[in-house]
C-alpha positions as CSV (number, residue, x, y, z in Angstrom):
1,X,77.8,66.3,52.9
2,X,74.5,66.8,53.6
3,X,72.9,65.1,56.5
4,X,70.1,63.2,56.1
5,X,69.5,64.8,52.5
6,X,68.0,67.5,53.6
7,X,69.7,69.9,51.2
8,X,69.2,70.3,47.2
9,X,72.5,71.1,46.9
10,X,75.6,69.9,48.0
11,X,77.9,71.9,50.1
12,X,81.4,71.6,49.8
13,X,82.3,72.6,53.3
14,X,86.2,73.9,54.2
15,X,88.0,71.4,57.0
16,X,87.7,72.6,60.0
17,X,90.1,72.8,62.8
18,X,89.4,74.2,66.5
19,X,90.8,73.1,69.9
20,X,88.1,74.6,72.4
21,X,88.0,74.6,76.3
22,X,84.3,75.4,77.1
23,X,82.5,75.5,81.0
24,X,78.7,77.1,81.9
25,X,77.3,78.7,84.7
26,X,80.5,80.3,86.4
27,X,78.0,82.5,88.8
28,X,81.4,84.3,90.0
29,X,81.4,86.9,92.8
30,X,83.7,88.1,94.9
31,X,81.8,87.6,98.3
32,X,83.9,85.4,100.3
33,X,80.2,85.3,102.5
34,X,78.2,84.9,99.9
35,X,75.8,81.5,101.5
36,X,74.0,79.3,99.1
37,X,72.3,76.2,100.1
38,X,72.3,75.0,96.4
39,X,75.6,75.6,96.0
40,X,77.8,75.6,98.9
41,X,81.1,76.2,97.1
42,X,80.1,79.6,95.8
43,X,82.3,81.9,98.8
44,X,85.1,80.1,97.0
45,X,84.0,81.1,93.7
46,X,86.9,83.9,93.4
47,X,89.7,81.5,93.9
48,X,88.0,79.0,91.3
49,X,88.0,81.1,88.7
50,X,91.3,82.0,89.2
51,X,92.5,77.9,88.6
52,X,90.1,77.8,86.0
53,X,91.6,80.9,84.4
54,X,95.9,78.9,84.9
55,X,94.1,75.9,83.8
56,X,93.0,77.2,80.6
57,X,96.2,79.5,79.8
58,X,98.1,76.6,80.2
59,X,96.6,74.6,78.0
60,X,96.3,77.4,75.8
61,X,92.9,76.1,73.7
62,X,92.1,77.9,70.0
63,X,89.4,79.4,71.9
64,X,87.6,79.7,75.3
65,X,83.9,79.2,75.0
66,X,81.3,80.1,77.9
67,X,77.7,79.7,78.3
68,X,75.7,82.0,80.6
69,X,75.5,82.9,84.1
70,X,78.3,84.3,83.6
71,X,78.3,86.1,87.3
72,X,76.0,85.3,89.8
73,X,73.8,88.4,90.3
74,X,74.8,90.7,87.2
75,X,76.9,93.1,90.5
76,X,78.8,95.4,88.5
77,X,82.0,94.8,90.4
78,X,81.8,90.9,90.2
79,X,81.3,91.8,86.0
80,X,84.4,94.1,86.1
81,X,86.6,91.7,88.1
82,X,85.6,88.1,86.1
83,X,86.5,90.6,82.7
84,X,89.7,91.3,84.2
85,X,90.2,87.9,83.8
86,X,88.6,87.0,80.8
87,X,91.0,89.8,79.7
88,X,94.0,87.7,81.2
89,X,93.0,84.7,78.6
90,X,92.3,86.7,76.0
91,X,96.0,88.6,76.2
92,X,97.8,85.6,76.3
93,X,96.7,85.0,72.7
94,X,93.2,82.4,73.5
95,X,89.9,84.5,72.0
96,X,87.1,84.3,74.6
97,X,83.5,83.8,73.1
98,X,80.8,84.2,76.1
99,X,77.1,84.3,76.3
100,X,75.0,86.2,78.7
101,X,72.2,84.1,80.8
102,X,69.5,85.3,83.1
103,X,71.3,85.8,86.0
104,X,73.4,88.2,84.9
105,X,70.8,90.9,85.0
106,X,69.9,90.7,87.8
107,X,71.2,93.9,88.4
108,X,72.7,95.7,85.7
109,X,71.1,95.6,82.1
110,X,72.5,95.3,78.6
111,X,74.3,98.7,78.7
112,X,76.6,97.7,81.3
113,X,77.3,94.1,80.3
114,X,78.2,95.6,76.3
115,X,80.5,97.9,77.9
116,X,82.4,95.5,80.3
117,X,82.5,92.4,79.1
118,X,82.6,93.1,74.7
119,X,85.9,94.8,74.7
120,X,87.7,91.3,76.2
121,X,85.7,89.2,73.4
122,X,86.1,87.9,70.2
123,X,83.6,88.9,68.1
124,X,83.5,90.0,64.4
125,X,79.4,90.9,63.4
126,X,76.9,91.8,66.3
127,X,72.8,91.3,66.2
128,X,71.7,95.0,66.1
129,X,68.6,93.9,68.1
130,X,71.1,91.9,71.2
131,X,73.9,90.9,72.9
132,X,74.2,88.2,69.8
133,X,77.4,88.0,67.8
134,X,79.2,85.3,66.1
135,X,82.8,84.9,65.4
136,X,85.1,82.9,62.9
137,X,87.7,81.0,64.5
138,X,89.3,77.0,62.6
139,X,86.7,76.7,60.1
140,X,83.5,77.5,62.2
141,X,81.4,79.8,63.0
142,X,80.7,80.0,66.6
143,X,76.9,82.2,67.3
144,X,77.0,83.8,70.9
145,X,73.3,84.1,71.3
146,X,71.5,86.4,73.9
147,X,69.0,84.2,74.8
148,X,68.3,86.2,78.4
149,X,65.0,87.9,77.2
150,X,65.9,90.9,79.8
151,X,61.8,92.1,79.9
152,X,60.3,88.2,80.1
153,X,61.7,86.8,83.4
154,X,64.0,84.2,83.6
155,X,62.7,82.3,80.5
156,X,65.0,82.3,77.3
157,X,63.8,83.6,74.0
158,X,64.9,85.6,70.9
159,X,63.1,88.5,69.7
160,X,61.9,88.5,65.9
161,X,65.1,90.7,64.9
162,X,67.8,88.5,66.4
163,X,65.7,85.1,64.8
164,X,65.9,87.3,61.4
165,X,69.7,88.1,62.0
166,X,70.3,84.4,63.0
167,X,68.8,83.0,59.9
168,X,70.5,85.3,57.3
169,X,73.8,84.6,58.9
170,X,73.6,80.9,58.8
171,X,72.9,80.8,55.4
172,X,75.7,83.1,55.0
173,X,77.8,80.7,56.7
174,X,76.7,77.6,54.5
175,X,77.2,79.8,51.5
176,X,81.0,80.0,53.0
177,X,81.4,76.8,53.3
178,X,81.4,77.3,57.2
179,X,80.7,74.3,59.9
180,X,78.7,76.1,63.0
181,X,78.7,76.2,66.5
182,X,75.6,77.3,68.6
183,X,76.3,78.9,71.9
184,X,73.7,80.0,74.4
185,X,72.4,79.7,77.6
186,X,69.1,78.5,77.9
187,X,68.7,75.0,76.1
188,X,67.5,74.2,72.4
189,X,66.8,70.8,72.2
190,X,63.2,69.1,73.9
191,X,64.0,66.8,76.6
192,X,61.7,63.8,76.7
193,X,58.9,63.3,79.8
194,X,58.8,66.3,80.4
195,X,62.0,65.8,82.4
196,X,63.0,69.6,81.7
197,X,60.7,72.3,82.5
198,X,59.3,74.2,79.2
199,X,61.4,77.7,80.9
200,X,64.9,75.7,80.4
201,X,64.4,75.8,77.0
202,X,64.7,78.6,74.5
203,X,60.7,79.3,73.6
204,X,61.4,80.2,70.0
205,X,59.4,76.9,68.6
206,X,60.7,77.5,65.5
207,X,64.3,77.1,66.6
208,X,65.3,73.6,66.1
209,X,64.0,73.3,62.8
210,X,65.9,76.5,61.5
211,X,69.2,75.0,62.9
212,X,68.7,71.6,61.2
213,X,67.8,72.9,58.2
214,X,71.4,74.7,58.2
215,X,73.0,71.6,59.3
216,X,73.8,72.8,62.4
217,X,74.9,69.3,64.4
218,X,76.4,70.5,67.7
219,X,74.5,73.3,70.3
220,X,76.3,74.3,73.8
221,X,74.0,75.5,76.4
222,X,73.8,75.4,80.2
223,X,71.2,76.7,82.9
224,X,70.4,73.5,84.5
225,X,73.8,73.5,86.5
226,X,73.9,69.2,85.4
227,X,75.7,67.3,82.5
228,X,73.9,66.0,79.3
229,X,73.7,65.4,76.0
230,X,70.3,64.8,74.2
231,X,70.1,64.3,70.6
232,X,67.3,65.0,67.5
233,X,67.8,64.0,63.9
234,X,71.0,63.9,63.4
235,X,71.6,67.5,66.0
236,X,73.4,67.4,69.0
237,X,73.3,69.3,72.4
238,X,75.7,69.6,75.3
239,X,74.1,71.2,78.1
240,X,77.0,71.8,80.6
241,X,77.3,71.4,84.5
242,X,77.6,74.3,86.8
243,X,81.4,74.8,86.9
244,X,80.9,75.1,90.9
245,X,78.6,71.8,92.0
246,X,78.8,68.6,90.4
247,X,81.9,67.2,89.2
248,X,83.1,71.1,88.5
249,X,83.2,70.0,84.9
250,X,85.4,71.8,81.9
251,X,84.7,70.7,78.4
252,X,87.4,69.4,75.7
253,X,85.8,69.5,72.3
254,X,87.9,68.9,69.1
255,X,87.0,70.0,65.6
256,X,88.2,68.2,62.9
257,X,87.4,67.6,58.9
258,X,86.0,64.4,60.0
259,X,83.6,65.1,62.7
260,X,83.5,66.5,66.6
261,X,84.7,65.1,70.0
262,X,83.5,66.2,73.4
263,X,84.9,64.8,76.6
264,X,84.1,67.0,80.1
265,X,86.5,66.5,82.6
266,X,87.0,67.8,86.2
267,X,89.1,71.5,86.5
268,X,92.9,70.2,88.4
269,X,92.2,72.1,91.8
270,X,95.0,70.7,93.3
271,X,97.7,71.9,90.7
272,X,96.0,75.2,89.3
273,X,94.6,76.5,92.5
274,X,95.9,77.9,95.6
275,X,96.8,75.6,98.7
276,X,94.0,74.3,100.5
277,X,91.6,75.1,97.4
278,X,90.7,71.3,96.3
279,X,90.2,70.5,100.3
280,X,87.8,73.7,101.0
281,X,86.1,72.6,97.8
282,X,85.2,69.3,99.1
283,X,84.6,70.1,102.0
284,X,82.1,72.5,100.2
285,X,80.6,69.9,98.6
286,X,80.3,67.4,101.2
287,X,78.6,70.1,104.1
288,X,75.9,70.5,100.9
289,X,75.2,66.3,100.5
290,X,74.5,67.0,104.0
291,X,72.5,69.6,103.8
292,X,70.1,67.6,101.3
293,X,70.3,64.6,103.3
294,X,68.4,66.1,105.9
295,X,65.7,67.5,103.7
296,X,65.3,63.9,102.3
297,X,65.7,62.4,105.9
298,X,62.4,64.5,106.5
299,X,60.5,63.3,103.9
300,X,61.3,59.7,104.2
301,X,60.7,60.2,108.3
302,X,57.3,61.1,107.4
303,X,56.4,57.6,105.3
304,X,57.7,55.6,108.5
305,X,60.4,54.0,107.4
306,X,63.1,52.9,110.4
307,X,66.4,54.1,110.7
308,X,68.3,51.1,108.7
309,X,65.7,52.1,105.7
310,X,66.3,55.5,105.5
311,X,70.0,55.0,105.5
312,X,69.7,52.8,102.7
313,X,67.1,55.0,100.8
314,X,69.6,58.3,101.2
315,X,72.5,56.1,99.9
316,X,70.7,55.2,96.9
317,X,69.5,58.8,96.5
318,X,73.0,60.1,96.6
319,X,73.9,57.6,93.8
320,X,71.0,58.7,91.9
321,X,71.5,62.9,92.0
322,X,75.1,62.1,91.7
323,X,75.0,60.2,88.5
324,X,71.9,62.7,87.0
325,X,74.4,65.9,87.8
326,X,77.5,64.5,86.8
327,X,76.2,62.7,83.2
328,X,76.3,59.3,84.1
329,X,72.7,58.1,84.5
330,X,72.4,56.1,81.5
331,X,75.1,54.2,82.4
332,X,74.0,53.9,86.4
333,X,70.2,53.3,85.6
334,X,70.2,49.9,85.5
335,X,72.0,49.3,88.5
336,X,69.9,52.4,90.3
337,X,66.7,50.2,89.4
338,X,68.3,47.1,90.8
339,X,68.7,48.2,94.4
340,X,67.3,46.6,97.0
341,X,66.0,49.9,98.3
342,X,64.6,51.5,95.1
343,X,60.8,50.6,95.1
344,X,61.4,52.6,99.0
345,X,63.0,54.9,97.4
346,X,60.1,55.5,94.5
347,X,57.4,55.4,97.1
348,X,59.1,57.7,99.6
349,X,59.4,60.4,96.9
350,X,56.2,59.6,95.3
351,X,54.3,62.1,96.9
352,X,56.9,65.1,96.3
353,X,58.6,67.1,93.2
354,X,61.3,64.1,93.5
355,X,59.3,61.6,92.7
356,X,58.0,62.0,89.4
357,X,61.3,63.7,88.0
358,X,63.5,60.3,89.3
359,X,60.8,58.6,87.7
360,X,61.0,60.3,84.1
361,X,64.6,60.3,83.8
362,X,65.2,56.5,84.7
363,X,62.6,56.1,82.4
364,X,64.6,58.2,79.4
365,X,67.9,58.9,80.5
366,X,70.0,61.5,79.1
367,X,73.3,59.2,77.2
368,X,76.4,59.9,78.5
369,X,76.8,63.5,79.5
370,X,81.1,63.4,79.5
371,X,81.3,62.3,76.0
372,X,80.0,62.5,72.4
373,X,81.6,61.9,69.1
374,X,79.8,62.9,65.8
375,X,80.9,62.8,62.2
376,X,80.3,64.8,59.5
């Protein structure tokens, strides 16, 4: 049907049907010494890609969907080793769609990334003018769109030619009878309050509307390395959590003839990776809490709170950057708010980045990033 009756003519779509496993923001590389502050779990980003890669031939999904930042610097040898695995999945009978995202030219160009990763991916027409392709797997459509805008800097946008190539293909797929699915790095859909920076989005202005007018309901998109879901007339978003920080999430989405449903769950450490891998992981994790805690013990030093204070500030920071990463802030605002320690909290931050950012998104928090369930 059409949504919203936005169509003249009513399309009599075929029923879909698509199991899909689908993660963001992999940043593999090989460097067992690789140090990040952000992310402290990076050295072990080898041996997590290699449970991700049991996890998901286990579970053998219809396909294997993945959304930028693919590697972590765009090395050629960290692009040759993650496609020897990609070529693992895609041997064992699961088709792998990918996207590129800015990081992974940071090195090599489009030349190198074509010729590595395109032979271990599922793809059946390509955009002349980019790395875009789409593929039909159950029913849909899925668009892998080069959003990485190689000669503008990190920000995402789509030259005239692949905005041309996108359009005549949607139609294409609507004439078909085709549900879609829109793949790419950088985001699609406006966040409110200026919450998200105008370079996390995709800067082609005209890009929402052309997707709803194709009834396009569900995007998958990545880049800010936390969970979401944000919503516009009747068109949906996921923007996925870096698979190394957070709550080292791997998405479940299930296409039927009546509709779509998302859950993101955390990768099984402890039964598809090595011995030891869950611990160092946490351990990871905890050494960067730490790290932050210190920057924020700083700051809160500086408005003169005591010692008790600060504790009680950090503890409700934690909570907060917890629940923003891991897609649970709409349900945790209220009780964020609530806290004996969050008007400290707001005027510690007031005067730094923090502060107006924990401001807009308790004001408009994203729903539930782990979950969505839309129907046709």
């Amino acid at each position: 049907m059409c949504i919203r009756d936005r169509c003249k003519t009513e399309v009599t779509y075929q029923d879909p049907s698509l199991f899909a496993m689908t993660i963001s923001d992999l940043h593999y590389t090989s460097d067992p010494n690789v140090i990040s502050t952000v992310v402290p779990a990076m050295p072990y980003a080898k041996q997590a890609t290699e449970a991700l890669l049991n996890q998901v031939i286990e579970q053998k999904p219809d396909v294997f969907l993945i959304t930028g930042d693919n590697t972590n610097s765009g090395r050629e040898s960290d692009m040759r080793e993650l496609a020897s695995y990609l070529k693992q999945i895609h041997d064992a009978g699961i088709p792998v769609v990918m996207t590129p995202g800015n990081h992974d030219f940071n090195i090599c160009g489009a030349k190198e990334y074509r010729e590595i990763f395109f032979p271990v991916l599922t793809i059946d027409a390509e955009d002349p003018a980019s790395l875009s392709y789409y593929t039909d797997i159950g029913g849909l459509r899925i668009f892998a769109m080069d959003d990485s805008s190689i000669t503008a800097g990190g920000n995402g946008v789509f030259k005239d030619e692949t905005m041309k190539w996108l359009k005549e293909n949607l139609k294409q797929a609507e004439k078909e009878g085709m549900r879609v699915l829109f793949l790419s790095h950088h985001n699609v859909i406006a966040g409110k309050e200026d919450a998200r920076n105008e370079s996390y989005r995709i800067n082609n202005t005209d890009l929402e509307s052309i997707l709803k007018k194709e009834h396009v309901r569900l995007c998958i998109s990545g880049h800010l390395h936390s969970q979401s879901i944000l919503e516009t007339d009747g068109m949906y978003e996921i923007i996925q959590g870096m698979f190394l920080s957070g709550q080292h999430s791997i998405g479940y989405l299930t296409v039927t003839k009546e509709g779509i449903q998302y859950e993101a769950k955390p990768l099984d450490f402890v039964r598809y990776g090595k011995d030891g891998l869950a611990d160092q992981i946490a351990a990871a994790d905890e050494k960067g809490a730490a790290r932050l805690d210190d920057v924020f013990r700083e700051i809160i030093h500086k408005k003169g709170y005591d010692a008790e204070e600060t504790e009680g500030i950090l503890k409700l920071l934690r909570r907060f950057l917890a629940a923003n990463t891991n897609g649970t802030l709409s349900e945790e605002k209220d009780a964020i708010m609530a806290d004996t320690y969050y008007e400290a909290m707001m005027d510690a931050m007031a005067e730094e980045n923090y502060g107006p950012w924990i401001a807009s998104l308790l004001r408009n928090p994203p729903r539930d990033g782990n979950r969505l369930q839309i129907t046709w």
